[in-house]
KETI-732285 format. One record per atom (N, C-alpha, C): x, y, z; residue in three letters. Coordinates in steps of 0.05 Angstrom, whole numbers, plus 32768, in hexadecimal, padded with zeros to 4 digits. Atoms other than C-alpha are relative to their C-alpha. Example, Ala and Ser with C-alpha at 12.3 -4.5 7.8 and 13.67 -1.06 7.14 Angstrom:
2
80127FE88000ALA/80F67FA6809CALA/801280188000ALA/7FF07FE87FFFSER/81117FEB808FSER/7FF18016800ESER/
//
This chain:
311
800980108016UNK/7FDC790180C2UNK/801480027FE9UNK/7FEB80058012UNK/800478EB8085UNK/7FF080147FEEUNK/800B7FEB800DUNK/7FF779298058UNK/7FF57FF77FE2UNK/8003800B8018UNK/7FFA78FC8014UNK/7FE37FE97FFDUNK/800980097FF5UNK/7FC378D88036UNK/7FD7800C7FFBUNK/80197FF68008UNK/7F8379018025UNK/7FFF80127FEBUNK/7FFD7FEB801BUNK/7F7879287FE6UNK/7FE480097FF8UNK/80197FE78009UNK/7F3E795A7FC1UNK/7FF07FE07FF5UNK/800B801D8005UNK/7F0979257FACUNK/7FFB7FFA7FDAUNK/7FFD800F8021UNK/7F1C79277F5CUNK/80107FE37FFEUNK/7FF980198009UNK/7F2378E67F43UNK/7FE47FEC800CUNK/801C80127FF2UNK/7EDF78CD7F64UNK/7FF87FE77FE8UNK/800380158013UNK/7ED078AD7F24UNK/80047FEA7FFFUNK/7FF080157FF9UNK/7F0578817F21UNK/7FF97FE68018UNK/8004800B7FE8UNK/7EFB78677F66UNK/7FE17FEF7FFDUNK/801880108006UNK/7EAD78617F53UNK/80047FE17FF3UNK/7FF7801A800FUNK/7EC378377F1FUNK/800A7FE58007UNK/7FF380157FF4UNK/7EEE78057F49UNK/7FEE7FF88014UNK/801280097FECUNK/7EBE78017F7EUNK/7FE97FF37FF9UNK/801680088009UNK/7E8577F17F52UNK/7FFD7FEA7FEDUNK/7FFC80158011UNK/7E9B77BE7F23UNK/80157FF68001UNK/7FFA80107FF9UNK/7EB077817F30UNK/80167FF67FE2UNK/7FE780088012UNK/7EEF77627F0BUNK/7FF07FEC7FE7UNK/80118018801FUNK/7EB777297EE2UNK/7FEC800A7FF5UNK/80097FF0800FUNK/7E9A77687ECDUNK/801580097FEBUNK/7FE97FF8800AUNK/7EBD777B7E90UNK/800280248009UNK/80007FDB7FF9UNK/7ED277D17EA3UNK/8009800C7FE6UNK/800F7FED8013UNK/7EBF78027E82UNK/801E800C7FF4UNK/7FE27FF9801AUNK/7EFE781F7E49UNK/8011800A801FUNK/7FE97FE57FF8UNK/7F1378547E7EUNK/800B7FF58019UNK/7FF380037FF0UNK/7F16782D7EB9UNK/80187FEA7FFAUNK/7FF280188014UNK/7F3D77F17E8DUNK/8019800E8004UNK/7FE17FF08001UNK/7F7078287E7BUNK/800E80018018UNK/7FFA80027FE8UNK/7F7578397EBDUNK/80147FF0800BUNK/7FF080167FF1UNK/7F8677FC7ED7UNK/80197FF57FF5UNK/7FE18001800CUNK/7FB977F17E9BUNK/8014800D800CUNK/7FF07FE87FFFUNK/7FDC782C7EACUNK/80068001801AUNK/7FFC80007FDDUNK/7FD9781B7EFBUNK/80137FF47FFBUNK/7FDD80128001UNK/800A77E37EEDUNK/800B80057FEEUNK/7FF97FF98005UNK/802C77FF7EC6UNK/800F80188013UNK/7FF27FF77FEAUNK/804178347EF8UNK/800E7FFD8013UNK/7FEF80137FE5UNK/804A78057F33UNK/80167FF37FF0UNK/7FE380168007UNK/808177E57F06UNK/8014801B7FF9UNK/7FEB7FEF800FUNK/80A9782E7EF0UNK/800880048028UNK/7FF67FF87FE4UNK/80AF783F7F42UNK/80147FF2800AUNK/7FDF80097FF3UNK/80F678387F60UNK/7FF87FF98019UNK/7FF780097FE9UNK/8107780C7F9AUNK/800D80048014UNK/7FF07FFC7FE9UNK/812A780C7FDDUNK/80127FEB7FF5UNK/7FEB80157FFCUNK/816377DF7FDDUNK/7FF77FE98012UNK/8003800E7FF6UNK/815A77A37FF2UNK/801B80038028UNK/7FF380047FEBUNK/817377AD8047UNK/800980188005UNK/7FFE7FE67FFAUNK/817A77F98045UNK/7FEF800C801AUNK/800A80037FEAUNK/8170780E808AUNK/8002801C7FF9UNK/80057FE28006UNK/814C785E8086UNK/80028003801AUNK/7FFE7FF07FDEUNK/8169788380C6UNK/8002801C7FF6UNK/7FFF7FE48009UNK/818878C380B5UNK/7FF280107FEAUNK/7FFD7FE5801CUNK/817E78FE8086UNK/800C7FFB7FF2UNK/7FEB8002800FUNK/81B878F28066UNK/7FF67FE07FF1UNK/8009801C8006UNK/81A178A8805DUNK/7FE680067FEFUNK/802080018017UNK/815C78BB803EUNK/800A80157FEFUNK/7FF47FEA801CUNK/818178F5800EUNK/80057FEB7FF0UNK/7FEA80188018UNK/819D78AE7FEBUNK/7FF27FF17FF4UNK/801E80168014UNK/815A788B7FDEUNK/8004800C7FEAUNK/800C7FF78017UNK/8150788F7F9DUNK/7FE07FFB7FF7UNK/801680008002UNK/810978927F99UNK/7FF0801B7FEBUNK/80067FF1800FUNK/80D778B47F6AUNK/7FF58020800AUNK/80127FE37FF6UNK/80BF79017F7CUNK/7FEC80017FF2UNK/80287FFF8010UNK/8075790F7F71UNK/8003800E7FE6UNK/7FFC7FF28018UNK/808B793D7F3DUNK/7FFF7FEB7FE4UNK/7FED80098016UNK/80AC790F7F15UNK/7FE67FE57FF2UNK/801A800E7FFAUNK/806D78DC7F2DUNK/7FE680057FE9UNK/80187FF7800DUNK/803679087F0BUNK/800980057FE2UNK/7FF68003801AUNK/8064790C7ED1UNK/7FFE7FF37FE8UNK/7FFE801A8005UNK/806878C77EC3UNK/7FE57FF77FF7UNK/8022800A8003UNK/801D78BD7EC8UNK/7FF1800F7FECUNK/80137FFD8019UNK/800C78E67E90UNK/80047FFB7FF0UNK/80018016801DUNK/803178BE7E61UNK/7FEA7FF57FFEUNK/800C80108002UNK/7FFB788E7E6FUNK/7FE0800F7FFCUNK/80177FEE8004UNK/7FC078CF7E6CUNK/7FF17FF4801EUNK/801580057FEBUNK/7FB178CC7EB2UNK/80038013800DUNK/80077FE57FF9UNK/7F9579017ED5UNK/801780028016UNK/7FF67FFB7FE1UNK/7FC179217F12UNK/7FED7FF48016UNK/801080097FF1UNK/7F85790E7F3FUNK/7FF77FEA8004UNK/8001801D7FFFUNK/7F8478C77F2AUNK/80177FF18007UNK/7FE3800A7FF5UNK/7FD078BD7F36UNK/7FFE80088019UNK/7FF87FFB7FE1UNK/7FCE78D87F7BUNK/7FED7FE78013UNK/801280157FE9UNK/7F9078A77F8AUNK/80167FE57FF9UNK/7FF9800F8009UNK/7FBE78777F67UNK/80127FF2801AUNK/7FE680027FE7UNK/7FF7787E7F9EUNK/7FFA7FF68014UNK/800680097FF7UNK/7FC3787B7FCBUNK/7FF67FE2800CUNK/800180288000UNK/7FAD78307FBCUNK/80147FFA800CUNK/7FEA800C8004UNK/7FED78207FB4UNK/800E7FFD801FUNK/7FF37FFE7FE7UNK/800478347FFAUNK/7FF97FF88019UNK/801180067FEDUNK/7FC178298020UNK/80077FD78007UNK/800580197FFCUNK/7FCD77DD800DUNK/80297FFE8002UNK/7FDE800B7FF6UNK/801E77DD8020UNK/80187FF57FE4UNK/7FF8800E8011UNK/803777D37FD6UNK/8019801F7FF6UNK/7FE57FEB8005UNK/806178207FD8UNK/800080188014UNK/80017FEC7FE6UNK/806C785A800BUNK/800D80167FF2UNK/7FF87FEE8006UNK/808778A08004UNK/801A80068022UNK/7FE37FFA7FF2UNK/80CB78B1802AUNK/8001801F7FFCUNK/7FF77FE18001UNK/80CA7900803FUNK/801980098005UNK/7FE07FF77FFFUNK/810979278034UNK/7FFF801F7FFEUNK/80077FE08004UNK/8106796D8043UNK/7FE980137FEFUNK/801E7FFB800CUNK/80BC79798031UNK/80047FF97FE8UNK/80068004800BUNK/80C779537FFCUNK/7FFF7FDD7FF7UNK/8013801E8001UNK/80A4790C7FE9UNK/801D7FEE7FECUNK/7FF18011800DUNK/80D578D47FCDUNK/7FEA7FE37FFBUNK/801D80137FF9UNK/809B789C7FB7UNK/801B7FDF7FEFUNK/7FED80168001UNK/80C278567FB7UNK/7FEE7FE78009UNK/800780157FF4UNK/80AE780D7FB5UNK/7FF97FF28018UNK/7FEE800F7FECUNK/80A477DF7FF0UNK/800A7FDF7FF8UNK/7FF2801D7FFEUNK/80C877967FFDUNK/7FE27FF47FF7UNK/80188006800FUNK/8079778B7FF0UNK/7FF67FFC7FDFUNK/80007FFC8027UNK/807377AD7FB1UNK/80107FF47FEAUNK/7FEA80138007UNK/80B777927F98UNK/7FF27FE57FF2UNK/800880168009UNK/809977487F9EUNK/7FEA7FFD7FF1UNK/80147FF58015UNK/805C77607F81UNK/80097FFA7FDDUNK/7FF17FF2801CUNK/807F777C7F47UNK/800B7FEB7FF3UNK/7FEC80088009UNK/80AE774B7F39UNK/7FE97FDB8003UNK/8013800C7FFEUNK/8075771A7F3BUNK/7FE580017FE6UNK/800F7FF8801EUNK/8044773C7F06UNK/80137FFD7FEEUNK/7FF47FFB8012UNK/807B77347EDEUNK/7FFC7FE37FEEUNK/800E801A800EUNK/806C76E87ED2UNK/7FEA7FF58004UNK/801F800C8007UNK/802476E87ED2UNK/7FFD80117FECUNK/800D7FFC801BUNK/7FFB76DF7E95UNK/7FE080088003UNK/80247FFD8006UNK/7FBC76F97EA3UNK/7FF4801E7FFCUNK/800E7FE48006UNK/7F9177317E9AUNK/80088015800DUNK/7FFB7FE97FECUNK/7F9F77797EB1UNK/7FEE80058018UNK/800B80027FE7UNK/7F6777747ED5UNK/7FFF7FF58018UNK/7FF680157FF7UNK/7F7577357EF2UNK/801F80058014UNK/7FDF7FF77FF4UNK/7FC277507F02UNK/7FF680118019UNK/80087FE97FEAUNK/7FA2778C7F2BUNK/7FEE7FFE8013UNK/800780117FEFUNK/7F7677607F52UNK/800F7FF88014UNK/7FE980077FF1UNK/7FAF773C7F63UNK/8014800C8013UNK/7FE67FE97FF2UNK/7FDF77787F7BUNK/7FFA7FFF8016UNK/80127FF97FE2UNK/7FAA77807FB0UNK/80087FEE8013UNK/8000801C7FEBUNK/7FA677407FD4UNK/801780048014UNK/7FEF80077FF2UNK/7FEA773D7FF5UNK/7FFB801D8014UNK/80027FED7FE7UNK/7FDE77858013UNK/7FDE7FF7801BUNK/8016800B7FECUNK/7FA57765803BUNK/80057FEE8018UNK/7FF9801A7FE9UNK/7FCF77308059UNK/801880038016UNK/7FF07FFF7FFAUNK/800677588073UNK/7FFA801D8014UNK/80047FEA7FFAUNK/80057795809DUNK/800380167FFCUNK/80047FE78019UNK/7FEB77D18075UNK/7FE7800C8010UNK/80127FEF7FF9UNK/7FB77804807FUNK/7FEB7FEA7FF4UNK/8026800F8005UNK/7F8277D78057UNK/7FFD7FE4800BUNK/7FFF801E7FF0UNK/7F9477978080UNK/7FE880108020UNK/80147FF17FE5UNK/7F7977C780BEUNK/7FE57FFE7FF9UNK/801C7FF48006UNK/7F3477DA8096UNK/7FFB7FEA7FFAUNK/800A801F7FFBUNK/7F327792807BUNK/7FEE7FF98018UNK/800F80217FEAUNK/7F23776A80BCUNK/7FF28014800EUNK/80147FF27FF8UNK/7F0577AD80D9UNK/7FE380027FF4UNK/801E80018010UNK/7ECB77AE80A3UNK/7FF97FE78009UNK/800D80107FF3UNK/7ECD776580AFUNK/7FED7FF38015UNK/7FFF7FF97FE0UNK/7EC7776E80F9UNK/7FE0800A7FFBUNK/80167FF98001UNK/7E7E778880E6UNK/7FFA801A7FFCUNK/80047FE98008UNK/7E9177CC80E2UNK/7FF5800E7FE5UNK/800D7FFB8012UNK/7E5F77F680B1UNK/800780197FECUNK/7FF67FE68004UNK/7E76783A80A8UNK/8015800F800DUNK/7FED7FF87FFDUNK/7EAD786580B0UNK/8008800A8026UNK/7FF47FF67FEEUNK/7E9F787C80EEUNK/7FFB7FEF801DUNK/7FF680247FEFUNK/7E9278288111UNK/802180047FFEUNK/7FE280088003UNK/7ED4782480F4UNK/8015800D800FUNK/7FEE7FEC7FE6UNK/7EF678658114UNK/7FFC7FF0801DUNK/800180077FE2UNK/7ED678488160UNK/80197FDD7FF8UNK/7FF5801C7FFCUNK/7EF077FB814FUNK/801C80038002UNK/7FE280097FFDUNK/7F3D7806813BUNK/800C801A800FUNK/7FF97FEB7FE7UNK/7F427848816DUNK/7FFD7FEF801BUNK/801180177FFAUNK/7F257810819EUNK/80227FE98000UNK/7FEB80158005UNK/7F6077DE8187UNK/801E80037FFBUNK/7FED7FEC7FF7UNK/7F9478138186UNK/800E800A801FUNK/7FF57FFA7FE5UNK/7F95782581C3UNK/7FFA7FF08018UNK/7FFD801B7FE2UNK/7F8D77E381E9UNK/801D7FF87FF6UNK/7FE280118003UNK/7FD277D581C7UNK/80017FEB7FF0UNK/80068013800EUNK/7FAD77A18194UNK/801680037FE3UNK/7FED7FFC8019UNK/7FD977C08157UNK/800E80027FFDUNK/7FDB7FF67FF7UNK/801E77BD815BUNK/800F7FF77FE1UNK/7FF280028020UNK/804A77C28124UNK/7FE880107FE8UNK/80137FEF801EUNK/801477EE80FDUNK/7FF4800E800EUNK/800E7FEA7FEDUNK/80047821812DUNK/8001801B7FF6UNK/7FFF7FE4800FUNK/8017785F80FBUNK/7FEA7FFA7FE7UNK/80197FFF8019UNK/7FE4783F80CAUNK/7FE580068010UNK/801A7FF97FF0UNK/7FA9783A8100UNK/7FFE801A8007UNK/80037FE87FFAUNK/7FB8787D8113UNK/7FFE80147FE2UNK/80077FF4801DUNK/7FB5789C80C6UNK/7FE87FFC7FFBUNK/802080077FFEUNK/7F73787780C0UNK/7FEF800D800EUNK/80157FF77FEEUNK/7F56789680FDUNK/8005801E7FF8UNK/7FFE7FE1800CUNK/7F6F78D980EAUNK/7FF180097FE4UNK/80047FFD8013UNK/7F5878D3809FUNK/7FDD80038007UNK/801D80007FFFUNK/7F0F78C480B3UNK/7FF680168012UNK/800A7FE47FEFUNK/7F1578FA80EDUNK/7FF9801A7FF0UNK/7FFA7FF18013UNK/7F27792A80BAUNK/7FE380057FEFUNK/80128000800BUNK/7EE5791E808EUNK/7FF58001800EUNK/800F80067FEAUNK/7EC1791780CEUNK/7FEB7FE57FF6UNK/800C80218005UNK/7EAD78C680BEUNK/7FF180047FE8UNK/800A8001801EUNK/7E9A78DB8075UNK/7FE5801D7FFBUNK/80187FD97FFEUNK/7E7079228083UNK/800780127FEEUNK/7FF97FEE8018UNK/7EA27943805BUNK/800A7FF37FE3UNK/7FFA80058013UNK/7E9F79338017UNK/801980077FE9UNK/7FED7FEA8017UNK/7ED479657FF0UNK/801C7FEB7FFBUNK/7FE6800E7FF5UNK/7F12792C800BUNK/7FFD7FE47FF6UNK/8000801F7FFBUNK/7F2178E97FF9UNK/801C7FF8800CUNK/7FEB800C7FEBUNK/7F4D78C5802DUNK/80087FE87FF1UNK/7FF4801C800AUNK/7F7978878022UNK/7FEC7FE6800AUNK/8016801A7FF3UNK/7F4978628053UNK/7FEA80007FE4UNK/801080048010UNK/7F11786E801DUNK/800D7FED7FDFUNK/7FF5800E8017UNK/7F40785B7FE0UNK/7FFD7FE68004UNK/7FFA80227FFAUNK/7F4F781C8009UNK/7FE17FF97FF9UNK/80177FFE8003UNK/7F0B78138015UNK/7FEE7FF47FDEUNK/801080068020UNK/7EF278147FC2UNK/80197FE57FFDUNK/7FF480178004UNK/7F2D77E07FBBUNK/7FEC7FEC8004UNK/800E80197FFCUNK/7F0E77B27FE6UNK/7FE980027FF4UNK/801680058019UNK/7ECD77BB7FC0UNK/80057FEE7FEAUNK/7FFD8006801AUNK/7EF277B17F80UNK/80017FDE8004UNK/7FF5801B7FFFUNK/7F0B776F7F9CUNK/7FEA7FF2800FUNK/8018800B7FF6UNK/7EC9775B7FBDUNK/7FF58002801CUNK/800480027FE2UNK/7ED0775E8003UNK/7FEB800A800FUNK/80097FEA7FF9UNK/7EAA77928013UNK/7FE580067FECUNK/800C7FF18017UNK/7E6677B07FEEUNK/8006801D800EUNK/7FFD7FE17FF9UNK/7E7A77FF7FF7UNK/7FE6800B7FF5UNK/801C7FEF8005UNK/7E31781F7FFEUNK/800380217FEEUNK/7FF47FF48008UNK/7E5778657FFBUNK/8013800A800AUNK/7FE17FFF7FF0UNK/7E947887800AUNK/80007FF8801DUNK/7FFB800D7FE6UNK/7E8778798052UNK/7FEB7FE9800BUNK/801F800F7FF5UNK/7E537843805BUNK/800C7FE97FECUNK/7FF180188009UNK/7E6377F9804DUNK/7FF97FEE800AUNK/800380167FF1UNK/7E5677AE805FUNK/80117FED7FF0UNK/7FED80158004UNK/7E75776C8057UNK/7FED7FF17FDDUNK/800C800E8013UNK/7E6B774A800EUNK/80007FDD8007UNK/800080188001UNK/7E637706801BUNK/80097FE27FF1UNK/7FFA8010801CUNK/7E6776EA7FD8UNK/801A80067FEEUNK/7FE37FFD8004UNK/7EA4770F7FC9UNK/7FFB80037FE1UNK/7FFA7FFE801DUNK/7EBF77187F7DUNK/80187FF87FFDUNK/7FFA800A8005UNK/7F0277107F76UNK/800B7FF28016UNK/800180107FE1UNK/7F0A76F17FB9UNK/7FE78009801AUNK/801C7FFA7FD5UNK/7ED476F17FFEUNK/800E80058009UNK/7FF17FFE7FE5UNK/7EE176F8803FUNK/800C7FE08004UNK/7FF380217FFBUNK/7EE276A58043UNK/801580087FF9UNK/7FDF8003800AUNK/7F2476A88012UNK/800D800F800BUNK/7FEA7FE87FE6UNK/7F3D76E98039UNK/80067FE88010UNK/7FF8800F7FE4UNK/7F3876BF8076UNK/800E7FE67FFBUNK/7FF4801C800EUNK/7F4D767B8057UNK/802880087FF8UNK/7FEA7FEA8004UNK/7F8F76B3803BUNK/80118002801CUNK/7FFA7FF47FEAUNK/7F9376C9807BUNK/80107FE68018UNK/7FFF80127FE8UNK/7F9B768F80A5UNK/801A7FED7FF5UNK/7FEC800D800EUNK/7FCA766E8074UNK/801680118003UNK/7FDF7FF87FF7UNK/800176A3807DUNK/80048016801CUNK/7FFF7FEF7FEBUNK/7FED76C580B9UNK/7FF97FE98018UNK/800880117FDCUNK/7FD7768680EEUNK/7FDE800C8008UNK/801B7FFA7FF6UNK/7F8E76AB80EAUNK/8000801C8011UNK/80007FDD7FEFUNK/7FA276F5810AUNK/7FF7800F7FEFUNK/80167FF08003UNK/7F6C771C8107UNK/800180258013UNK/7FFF7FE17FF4UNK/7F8D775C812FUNK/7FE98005800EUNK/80057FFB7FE7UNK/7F66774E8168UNK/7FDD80067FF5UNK/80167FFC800AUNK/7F237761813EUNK/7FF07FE6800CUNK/801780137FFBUNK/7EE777398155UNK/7FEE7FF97FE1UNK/800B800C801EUNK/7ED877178107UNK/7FEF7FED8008UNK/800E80137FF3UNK/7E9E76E6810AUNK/800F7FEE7FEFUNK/7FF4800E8011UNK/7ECA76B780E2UNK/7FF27FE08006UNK/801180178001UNK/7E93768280F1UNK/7FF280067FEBUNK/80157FFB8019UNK/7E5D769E80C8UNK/8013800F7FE2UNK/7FF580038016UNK/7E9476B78099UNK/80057FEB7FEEUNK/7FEC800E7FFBUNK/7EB5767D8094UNK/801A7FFC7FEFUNK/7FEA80038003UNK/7EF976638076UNK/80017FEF7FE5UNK/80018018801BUNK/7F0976488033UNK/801E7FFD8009UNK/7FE5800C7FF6UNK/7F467623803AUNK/801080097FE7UNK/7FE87FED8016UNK/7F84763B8009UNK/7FF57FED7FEDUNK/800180108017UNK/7F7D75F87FDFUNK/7FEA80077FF0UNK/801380038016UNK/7F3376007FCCUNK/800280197FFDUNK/7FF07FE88008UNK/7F4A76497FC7UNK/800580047FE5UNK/7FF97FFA801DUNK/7F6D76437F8CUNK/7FF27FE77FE7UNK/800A8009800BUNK/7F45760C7F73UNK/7FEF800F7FF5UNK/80157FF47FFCUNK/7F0F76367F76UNK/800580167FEAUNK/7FF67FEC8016UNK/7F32766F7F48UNK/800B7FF87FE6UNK/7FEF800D8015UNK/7F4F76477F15UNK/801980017FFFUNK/7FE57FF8800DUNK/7F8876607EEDUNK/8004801A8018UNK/7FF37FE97FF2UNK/7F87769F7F17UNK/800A7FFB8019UNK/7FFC800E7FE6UNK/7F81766F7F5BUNK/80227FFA7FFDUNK/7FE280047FFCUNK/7FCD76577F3BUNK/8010800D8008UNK/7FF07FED7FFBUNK/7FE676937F39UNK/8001800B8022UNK/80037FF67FDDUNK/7FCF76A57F83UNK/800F7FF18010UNK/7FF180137FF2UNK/7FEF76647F9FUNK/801980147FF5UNK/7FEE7FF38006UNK/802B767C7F7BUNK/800C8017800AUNK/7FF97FEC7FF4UNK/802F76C27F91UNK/7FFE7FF4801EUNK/8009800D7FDFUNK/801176A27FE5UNK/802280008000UNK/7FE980038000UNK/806276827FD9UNK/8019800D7FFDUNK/7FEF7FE67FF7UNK/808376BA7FCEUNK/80048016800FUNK/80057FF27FEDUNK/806776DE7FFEUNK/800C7FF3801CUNK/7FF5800B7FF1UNK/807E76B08033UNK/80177FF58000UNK/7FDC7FFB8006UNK/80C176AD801AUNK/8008801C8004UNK/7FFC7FE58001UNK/80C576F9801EUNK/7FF88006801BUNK/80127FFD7FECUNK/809376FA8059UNK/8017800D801FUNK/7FED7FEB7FE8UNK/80D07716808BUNK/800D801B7FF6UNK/7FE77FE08007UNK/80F2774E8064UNK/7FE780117FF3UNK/800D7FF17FFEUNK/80B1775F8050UNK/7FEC8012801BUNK/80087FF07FEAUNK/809277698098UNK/80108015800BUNK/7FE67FE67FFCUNK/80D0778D80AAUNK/7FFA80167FF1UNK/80017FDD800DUNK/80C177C18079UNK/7FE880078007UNK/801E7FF47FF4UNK/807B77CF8086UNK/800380068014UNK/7FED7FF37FDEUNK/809477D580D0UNK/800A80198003UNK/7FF27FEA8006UNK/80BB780A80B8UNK/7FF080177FF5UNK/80147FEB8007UNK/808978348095UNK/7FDE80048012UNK/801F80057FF3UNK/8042782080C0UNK/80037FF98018UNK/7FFD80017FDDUNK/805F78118109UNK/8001801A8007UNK/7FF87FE17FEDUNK/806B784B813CUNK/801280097FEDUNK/7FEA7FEB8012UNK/80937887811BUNK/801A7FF68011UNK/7FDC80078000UNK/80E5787D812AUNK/80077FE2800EUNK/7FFE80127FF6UNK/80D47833813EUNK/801D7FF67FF3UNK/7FE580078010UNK/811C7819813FUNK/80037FDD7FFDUNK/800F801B8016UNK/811377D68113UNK/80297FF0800BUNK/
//
């Protein structure tokens, strides 16, 4: 298991907070800050080079990437707890937007080709912080990430943590996941670990993921391990997921059995009709993503396929 991957269960709050109120709720001061101070972070974290190929030792001594040290440093400019930056990383990584690069037991935490477009993306939108951090999400849903897996798996009808362990253990090892077979296997490990949510003391990245999708609607999260499909969604459904989905993916569903009848499909156009001003911006970002959409699967490949998969 990825060791950065489960942590002591301070910061629960937080998490409550995101899971429980919805973006056209206004949030409460602390989780507001919060979310200020989230992007804000995701924009100070160093990059890979655009086409830097990580083989050797010698080759990952050269990243320049941030050390956790330097990480938890950073974050209390902004007065955020140690225990809220580490769930921070977690988001951040569960949905494919930054990774950590080990170098002699020690953590190098660096953008991806994801995060990058992300980044460089929030930079010309005008909208709310809340609104912005909404947005960050989405693209790790459409690409292959640890919360793209729990996505279409919750979809898939799965209820609780430990439906979810049988379905993508189940879809793993028929060979259904390829190219993200070190994320399905962190997932199954993270929930093994708590034994499907028995042990409370841990919060896993699967769970972080997890309150995301809450935050963003998909999902109502009953509690840390217990969960169903929201229907009605907040700042997107499952329709717009799938409507998302089918527009830059052709409709791959990773082999999941989705009822994408009784879901069904909003199409991209009434999509962003449907959002307004924020719907522009989503078209907008959709276009950059599929301009990017190769050098970013390549990198996710690189961190969430088989370990020394040679790319």
């Amino acid at each position: 298991m990825f060791s950065e991957s489960i942590v002591q269960k301070g910061g629960r709050r937080f998490l409550n907070a995101l899971a429980y109120y919805g973006w056209k709720r206004r949030p409460r001061k602390l989780l507001s800050s919060l979310i200020n101070a989230t992007i804000k972070l995701l924009m100070e974290i160093p990059s890979l080079r655009e086409g830097y190929i990580i083989g050797s030792i010698d080759e990952l001594k050269k990243v320049k990437g941030l050390s956790m040290r330097k990480y938890i440093l950073l974050s209390k400019n902004y007065n955020i707890s140690n225990d809220v930056a580490r769930l921070m990383l977690m988001m951040f990584r569960s949905f494919g937007l930054l990774t950590y690069l080990k170098v002699a037991n020690r953590y190098k935490i660096i953008i991806t080709e994801l995060g990058e477009v992300m980044r460089e993306f929030l930079k010309e939108v005008k909208l709310s912080n809340v609104e912005k951090f909404s947005l960050i999400f989405i693209p790790g849903l459409l690409f292959k990430t640890k919360a793209r897996i729990i996505t279409i798996a919750v979809l898939a009808g799965n209820k609780n943590l430990a439906d979810l362990y049988s379905s993508i253990k189940a879809r793993l090892f028929e060979g259904k996941l390829s190219d993200i077979e070190r994320a399905a296997i962190e997932i199954l490990d993270e929930i093994r670990l708590i034994n499907g949510g028995r042990i409370t003391d841990y919060i896993t990245e699967t769970q972080v993921a997890l309150s995301i999708l809450s935050f963003l609607g998909l999902i109502n999260l009953i509690s840390p391990s217990k969960f169903n499909i929201n229907s009605q969604g907040k700042v997107i459904s499952p329709s717009i997921f799938l409507g998302l989905n089918y527009e830059l993916t052709k409709g791959d569903l990773l082999s999941f059995r989705v009822d994408v009848e009784s879901l069904g499909i909003t199409r991209v156009n009434e999509v962003y009709q449907k959002l307004g001003i924020y719907g522009n911006y989503l078209s907008s970002l959709m276009d950059n993503l599929k301009k990017a959409r190769q050098r970013i699967e390549v990198d996710l490949r690189r961190y969430f396929g088989l370990p020394y998969r040679i790319i």
